[in-house]
LOSEKOL-289157 format. One record per atom (N, C-alpha, C): x, y, z; residue number from 1; atom name; residue in one letter. Coordinates in Angstrom, 1 decimal, padded with zeros to 4 digits, always signed. Layout:
<rs>
<<X; Y; Z>; NUM; 'CA'; 'a'>
...
</rs>
This chain:
<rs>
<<-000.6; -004.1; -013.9>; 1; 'N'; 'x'>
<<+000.5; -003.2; -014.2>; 1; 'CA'; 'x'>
<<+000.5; -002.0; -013.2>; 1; 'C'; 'x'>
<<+001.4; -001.3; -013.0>; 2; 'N'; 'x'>
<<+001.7; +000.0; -011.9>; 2; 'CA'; 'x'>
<<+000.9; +000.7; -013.0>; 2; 'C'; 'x'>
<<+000.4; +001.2; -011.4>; 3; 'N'; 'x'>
<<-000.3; +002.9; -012.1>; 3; 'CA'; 'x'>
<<-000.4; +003.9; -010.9>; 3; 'C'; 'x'>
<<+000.1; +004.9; -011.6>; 4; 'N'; 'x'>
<<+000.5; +006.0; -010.2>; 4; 'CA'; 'x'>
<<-000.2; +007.3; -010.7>; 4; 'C'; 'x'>
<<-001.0; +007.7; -009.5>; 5; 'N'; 'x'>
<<-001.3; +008.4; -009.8>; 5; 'CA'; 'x'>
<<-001.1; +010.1; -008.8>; 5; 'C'; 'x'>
<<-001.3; +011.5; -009.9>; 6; 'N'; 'x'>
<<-000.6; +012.3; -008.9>; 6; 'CA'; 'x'>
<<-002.0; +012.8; -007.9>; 6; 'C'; 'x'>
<<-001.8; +013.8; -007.0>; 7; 'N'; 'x'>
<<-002.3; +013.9; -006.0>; 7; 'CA'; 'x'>
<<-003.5; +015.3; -006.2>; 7; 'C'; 'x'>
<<-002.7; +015.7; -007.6>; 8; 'N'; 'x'>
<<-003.8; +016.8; -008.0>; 8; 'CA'; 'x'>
<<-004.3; +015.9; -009.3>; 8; 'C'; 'x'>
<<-005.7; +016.1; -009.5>; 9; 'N'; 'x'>
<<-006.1; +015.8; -010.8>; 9; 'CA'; 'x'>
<<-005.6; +015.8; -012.3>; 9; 'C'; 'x'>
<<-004.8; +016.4; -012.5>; 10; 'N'; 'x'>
<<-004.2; +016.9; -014.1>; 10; 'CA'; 'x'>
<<-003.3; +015.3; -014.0>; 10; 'C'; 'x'>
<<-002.8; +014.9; -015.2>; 11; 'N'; 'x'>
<<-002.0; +014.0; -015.5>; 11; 'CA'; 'x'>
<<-000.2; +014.8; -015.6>; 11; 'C'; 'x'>
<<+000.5; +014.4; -015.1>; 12; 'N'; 'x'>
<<+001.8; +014.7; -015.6>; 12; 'CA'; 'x'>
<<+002.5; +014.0; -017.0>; 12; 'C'; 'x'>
<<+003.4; +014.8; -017.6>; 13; 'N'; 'x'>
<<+003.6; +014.0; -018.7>; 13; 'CA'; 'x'>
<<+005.1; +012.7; -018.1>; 13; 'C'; 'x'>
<<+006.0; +013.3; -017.3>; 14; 'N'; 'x'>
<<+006.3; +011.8; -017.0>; 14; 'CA'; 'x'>
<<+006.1; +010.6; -016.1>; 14; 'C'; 'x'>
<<+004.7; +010.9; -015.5>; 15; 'N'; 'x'>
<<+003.8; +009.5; -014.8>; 15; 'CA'; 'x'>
<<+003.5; +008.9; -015.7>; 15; 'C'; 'x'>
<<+003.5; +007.8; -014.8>; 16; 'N'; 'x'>
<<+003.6; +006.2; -015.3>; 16; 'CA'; 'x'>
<<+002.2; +005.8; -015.7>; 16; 'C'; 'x'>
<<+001.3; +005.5; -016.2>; 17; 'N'; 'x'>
<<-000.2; +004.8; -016.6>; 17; 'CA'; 'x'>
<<-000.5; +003.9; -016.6>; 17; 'C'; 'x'>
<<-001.5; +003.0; -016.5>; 18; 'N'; 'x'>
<<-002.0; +001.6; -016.9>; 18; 'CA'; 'x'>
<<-002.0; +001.7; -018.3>; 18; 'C'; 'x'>
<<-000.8; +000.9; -018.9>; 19; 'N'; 'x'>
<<-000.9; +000.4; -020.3>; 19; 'CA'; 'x'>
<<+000.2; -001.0; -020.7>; 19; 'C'; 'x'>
<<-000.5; -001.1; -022.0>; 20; 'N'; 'x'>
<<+000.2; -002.6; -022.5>; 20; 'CA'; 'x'>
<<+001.3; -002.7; -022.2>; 20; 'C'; 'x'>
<<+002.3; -003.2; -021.5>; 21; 'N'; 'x'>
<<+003.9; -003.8; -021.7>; 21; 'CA'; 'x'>
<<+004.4; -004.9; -022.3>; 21; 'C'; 'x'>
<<+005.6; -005.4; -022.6>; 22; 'N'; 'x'>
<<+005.6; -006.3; -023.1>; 22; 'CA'; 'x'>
<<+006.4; -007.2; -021.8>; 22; 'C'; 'x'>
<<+006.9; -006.5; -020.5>; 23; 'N'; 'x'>
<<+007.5; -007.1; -019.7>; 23; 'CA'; 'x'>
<<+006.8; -006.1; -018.3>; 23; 'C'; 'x'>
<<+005.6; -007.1; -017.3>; 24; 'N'; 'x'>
<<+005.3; -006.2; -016.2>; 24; 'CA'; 'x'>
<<+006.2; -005.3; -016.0>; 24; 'C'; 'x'>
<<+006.0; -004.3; -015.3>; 25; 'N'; 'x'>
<<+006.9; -003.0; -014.4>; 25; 'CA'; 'x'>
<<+006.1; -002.8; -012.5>; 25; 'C'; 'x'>
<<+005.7; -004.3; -012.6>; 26; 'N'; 'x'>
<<+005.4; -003.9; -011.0>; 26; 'CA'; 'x'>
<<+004.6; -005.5; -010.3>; 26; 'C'; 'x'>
<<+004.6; -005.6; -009.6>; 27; 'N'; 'x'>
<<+004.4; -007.0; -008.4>; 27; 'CA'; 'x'>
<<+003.3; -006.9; -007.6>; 27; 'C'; 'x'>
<<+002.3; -007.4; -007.3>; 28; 'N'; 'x'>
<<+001.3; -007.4; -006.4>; 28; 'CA'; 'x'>
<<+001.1; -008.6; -005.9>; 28; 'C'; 'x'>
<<+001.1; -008.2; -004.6>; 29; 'N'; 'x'>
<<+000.7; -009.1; -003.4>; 29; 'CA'; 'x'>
<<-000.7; -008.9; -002.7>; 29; 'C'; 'x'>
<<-001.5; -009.8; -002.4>; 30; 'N'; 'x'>
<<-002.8; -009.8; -002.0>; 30; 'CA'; 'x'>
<<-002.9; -011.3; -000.8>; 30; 'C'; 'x'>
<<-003.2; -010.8; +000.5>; 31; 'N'; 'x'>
<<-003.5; -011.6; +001.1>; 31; 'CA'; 'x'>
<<-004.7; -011.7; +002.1>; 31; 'C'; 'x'>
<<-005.5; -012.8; +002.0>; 32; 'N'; 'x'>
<<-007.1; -012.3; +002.1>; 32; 'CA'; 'x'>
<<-007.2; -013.6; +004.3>; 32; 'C'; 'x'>
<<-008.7; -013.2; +004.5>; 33; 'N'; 'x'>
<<-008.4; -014.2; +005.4>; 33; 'CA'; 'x'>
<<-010.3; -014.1; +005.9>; 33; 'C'; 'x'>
<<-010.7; -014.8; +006.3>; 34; 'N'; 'x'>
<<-012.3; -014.8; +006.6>; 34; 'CA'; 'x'>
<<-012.9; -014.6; +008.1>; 34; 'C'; 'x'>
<<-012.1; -013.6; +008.5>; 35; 'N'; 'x'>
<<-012.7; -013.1; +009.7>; 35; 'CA'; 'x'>
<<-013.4; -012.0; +010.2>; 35; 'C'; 'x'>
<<-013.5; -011.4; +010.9>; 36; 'N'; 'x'>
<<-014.4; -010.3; +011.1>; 36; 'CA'; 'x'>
<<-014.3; -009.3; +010.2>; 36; 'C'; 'x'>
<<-014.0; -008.8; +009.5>; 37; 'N'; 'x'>
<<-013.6; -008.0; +008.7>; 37; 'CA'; 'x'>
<<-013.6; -006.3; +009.2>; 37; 'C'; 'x'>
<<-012.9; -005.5; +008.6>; 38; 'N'; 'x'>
<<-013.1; -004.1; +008.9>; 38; 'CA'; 'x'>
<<-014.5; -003.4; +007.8>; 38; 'C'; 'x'>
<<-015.0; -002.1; +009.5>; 39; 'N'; 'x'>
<<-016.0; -001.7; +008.7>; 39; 'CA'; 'x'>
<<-015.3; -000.7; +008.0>; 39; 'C'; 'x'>
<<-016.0; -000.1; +006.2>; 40; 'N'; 'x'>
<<-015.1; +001.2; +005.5>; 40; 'CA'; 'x'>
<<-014.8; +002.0; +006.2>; 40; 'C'; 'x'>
<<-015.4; +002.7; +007.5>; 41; 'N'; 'x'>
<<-015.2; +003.8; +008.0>; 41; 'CA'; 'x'>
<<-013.6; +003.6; +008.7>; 41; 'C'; 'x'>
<<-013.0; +002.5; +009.1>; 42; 'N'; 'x'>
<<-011.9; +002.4; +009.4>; 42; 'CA'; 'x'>
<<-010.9; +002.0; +008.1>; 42; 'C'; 'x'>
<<-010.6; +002.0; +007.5>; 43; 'N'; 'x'>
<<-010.5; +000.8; +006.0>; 43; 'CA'; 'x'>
<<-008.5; +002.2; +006.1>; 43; 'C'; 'x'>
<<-008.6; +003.7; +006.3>; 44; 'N'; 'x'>
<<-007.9; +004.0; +006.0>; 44; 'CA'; 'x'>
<<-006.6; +004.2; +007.4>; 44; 'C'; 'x'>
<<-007.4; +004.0; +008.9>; 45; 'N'; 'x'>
<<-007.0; +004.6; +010.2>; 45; 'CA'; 'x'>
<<-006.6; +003.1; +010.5>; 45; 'C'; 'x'>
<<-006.8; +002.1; +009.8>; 46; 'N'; 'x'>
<<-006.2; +000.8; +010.6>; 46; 'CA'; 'x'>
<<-004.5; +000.6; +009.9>; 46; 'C'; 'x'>
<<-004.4; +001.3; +009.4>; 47; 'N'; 'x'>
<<-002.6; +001.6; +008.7>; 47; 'CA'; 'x'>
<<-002.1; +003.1; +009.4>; 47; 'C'; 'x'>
<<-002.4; +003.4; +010.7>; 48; 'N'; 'x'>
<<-002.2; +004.6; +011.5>; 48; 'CA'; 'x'>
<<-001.8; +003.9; +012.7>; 48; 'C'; 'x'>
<<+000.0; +004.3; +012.9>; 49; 'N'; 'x'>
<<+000.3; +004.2; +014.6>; 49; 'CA'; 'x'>
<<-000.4; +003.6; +015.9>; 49; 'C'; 'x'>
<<-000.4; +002.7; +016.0>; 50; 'N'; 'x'>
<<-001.0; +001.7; +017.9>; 50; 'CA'; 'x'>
<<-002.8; +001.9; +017.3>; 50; 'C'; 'x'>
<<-003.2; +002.0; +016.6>; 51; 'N'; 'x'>
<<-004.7; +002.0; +016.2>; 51; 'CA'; 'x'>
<<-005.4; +000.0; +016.0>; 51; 'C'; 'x'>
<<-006.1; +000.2; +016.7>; 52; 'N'; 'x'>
<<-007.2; -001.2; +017.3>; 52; 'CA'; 'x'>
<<-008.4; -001.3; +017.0>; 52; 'C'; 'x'>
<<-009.1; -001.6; +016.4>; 53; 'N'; 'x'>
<<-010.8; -001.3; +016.1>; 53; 'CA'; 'x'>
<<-011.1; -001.0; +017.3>; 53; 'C'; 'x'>
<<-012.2; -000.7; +017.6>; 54; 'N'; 'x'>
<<-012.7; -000.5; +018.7>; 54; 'CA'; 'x'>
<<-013.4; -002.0; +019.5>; 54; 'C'; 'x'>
<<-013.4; -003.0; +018.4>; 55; 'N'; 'x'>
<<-014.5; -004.6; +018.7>; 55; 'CA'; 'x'>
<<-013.4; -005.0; +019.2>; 55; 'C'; 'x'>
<<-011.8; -004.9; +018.8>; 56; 'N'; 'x'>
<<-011.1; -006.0; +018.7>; 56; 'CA'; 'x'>
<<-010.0; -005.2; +020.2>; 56; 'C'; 'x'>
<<-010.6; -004.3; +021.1>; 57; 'N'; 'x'>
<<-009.5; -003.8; +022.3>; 57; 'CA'; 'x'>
<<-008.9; -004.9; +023.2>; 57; 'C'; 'x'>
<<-009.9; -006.2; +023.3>; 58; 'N'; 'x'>
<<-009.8; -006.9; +024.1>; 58; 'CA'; 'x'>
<<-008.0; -008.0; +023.9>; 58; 'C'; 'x'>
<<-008.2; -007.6; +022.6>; 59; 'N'; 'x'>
<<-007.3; -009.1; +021.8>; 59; 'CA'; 'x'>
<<-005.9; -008.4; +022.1>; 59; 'C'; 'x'>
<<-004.5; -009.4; +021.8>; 60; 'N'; 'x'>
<<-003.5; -009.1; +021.6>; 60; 'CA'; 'x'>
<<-002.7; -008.4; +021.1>; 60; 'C'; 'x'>
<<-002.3; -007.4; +021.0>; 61; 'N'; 'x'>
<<-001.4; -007.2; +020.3>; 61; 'CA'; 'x'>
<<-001.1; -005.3; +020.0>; 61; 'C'; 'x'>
<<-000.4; -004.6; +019.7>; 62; 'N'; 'x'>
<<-000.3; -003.1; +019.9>; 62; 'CA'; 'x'>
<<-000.7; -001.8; +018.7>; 62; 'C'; 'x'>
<<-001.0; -002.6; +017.7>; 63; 'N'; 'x'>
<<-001.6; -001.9; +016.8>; 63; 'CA'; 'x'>
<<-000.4; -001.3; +015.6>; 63; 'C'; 'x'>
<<+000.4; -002.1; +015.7>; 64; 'N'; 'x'>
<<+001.6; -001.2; +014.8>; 64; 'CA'; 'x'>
<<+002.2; -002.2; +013.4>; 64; 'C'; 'x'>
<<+001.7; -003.4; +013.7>; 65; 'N'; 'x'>
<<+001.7; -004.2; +012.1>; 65; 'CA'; 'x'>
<<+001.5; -003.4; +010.5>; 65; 'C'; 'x'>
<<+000.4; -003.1; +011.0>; 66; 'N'; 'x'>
<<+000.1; -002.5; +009.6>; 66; 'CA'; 'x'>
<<+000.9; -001.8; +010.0>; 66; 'C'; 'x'>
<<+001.1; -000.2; +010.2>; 67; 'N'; 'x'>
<<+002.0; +000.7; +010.1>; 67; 'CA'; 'x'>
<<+002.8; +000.9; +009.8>; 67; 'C'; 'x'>
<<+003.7; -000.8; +010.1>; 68; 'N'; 'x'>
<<+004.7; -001.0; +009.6>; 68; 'CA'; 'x'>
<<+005.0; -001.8; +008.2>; 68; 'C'; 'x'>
<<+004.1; -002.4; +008.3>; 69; 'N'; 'x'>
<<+003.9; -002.7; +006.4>; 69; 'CA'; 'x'>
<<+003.4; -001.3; +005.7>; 69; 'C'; 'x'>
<<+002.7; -000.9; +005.6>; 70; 'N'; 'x'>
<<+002.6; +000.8; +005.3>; 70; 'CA'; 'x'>
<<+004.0; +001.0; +005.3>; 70; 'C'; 'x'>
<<+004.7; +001.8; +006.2>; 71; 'N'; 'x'>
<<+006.1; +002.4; +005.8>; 71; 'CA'; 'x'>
<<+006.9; +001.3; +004.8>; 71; 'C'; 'x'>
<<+007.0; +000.4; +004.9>; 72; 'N'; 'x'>
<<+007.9; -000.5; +004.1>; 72; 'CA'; 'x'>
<<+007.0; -000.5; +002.7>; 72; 'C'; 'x'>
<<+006.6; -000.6; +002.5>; 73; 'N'; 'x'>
<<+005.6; -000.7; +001.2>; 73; 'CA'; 'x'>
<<+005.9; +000.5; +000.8>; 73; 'C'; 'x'>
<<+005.5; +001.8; +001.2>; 74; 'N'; 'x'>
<<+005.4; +002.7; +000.8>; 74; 'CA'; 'x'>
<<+007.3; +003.6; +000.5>; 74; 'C'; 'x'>
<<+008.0; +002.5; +001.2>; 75; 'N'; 'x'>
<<+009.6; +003.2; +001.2>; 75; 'CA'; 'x'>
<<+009.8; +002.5; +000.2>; 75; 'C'; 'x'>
<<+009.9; +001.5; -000.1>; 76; 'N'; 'x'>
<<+009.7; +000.9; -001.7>; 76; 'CA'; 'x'>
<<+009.2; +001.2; -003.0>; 76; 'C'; 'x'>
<<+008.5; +002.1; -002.5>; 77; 'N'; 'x'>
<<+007.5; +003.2; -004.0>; 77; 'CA'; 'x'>
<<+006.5; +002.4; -004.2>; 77; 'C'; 'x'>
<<+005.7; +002.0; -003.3>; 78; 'N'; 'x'>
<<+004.9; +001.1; -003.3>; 78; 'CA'; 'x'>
<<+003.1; +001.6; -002.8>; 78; 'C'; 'x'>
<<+002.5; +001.1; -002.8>; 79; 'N'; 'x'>
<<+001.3; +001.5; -002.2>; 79; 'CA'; 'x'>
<<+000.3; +000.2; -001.4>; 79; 'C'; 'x'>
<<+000.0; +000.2; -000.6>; 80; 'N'; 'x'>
<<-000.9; -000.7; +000.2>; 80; 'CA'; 'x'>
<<-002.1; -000.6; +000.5>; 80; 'C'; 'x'>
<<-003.4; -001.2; +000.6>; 81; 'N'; 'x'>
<<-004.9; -000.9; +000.8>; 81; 'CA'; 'x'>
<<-005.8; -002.2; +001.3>; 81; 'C'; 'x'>
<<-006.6; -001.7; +001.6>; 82; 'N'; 'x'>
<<-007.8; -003.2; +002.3>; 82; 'CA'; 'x'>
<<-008.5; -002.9; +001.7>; 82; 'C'; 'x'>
<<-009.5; -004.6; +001.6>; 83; 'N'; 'x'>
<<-010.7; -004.8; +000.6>; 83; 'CA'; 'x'>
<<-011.6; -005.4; +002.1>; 83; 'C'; 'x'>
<<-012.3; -005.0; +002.3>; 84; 'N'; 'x'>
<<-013.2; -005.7; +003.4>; 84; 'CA'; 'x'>
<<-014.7; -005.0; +003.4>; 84; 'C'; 'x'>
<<-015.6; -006.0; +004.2>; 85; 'N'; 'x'>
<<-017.0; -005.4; +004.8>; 85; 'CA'; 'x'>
<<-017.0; -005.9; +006.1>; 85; 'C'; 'x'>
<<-017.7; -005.5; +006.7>; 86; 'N'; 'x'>
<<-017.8; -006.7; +008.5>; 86; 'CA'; 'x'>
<<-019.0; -007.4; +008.2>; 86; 'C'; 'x'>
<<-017.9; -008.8; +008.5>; 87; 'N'; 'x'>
<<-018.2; -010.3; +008.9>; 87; 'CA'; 'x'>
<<-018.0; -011.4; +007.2>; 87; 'C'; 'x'>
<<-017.6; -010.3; +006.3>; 88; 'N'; 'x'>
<<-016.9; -011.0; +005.1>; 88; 'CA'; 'x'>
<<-015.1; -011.0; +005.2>; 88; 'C'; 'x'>
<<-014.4; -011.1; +006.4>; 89; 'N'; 'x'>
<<-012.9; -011.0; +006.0>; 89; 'CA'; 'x'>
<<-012.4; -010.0; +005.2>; 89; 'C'; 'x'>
<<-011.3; -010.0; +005.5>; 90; 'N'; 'x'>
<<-010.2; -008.6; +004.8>; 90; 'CA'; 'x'>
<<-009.5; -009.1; +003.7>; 90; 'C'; 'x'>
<<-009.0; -008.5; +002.7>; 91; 'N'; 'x'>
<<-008.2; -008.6; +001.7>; 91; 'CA'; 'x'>
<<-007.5; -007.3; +001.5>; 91; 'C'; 'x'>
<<-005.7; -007.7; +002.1>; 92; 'N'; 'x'>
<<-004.9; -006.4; +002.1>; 92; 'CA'; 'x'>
<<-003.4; -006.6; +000.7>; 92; 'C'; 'x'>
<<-003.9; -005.8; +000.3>; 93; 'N'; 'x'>
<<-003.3; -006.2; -000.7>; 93; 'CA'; 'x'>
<<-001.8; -004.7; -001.1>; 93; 'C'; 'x'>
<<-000.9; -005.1; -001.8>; 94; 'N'; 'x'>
<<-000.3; -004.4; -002.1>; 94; 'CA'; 'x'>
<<+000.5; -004.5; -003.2>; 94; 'C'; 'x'>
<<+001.5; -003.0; -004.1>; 95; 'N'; 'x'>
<<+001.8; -003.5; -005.0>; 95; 'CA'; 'x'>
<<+003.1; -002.0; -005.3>; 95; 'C'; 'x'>
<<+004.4; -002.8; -005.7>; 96; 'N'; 'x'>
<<+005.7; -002.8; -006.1>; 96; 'CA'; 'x'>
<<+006.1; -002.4; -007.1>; 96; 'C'; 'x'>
<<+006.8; -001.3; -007.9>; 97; 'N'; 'x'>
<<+007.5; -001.3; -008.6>; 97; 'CA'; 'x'>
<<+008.4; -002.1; -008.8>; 97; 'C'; 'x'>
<<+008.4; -002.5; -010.1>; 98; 'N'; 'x'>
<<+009.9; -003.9; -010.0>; 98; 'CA'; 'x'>
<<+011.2; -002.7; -010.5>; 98; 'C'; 'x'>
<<+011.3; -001.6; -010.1>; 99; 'N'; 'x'>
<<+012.4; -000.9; -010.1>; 99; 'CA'; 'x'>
<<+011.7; +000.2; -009.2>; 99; 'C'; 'x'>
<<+012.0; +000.2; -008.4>; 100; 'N'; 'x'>
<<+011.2; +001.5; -007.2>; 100; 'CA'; 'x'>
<<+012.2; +002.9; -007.9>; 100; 'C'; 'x'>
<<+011.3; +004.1; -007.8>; 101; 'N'; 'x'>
<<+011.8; +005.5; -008.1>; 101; 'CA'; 'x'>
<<+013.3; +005.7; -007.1>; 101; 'C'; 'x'>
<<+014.4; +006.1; -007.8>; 102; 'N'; 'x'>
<<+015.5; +006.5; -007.4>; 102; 'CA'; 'x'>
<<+015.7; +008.5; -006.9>; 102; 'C'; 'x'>
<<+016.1; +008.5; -005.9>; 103; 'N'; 'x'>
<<+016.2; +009.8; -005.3>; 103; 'CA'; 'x'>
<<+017.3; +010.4; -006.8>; 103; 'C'; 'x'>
<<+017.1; +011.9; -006.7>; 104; 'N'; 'x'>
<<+018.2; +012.6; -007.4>; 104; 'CA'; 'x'>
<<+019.9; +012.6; -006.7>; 104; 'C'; 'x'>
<<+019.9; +012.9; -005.3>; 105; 'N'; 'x'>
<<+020.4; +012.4; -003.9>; 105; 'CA'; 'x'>
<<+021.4; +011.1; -004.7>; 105; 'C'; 'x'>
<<+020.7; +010.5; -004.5>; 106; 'N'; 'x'>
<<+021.4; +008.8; -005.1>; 106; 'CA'; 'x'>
<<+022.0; +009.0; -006.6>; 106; 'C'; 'x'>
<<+021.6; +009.6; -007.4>; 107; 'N'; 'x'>
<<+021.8; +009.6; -008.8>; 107; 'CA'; 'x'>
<<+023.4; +010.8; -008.8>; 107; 'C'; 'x'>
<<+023.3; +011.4; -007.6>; 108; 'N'; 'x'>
<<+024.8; +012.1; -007.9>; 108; 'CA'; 'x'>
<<+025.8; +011.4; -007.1>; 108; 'C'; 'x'>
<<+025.7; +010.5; -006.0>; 109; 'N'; 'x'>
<<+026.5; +010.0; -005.3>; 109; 'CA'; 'x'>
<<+027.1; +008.6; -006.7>; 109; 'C'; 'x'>
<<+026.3; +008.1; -007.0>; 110; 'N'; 'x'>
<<+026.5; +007.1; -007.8>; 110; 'CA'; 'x'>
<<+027.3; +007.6; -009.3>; 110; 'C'; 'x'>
<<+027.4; +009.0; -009.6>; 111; 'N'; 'x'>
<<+027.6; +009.4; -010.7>; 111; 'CA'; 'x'>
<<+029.2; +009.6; -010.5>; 111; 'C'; 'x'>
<<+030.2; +009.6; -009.6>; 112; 'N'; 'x'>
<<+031.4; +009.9; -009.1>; 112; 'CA'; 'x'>
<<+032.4; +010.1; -010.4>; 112; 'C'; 'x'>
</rs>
């Protein structure tokens, strides 16, 4: 189930919690793979703009995949994260509101 949490410790009274529903309120995707894996000290900087491990400079590619799953995830009201150690593969998983938070912005345009 979604669970959101705020940025300062205290609970708000209208955040959302891990509790029983009778119909989910959110989607998770998880997709895993058995390669070198990331070490934790990178786990948060590999979802950061043209960023490359330092093992992997040699290989293809510009460093902006994640980044851009990050923004899309996160423009969705979503959140994204990796599960890895090095040399056990990655597991990046993420997870959706099945109604993403509506701007106030939107709620007066729509109100006409």
């Amino acid at each position: 189930m979604w669970e959101r949490r705020s940025s300062s410790n205290r609970a708000l009274p209208q955040e959302r919690r891990r509790r029983a529903l009778s119909q989910p309120n959110s989607v998770k995707i998880s997709v895993s793979d058995t390669g070198p894996g990331v070490p934790p000290e990178y786990h948060l900087e590999i979802f950061d703009d043209f960023f490359r491990l330092p093992s992997s400079e040699k290989a293809e590619g510009m460093g902006l995949g994640l980044a851009i799953a990050r923004r899309l995830v996160q423009g969705m009201g979503g959140k994204i994260w990796v599960e890895s150690e090095p040399g056990a593969g990655c597991k990046f998983s993420f997870i959706l509101p099945l109604m993403p938070p509506t701007s106030e912005s939107e709620g007066k345009n729509n109100g006409r």
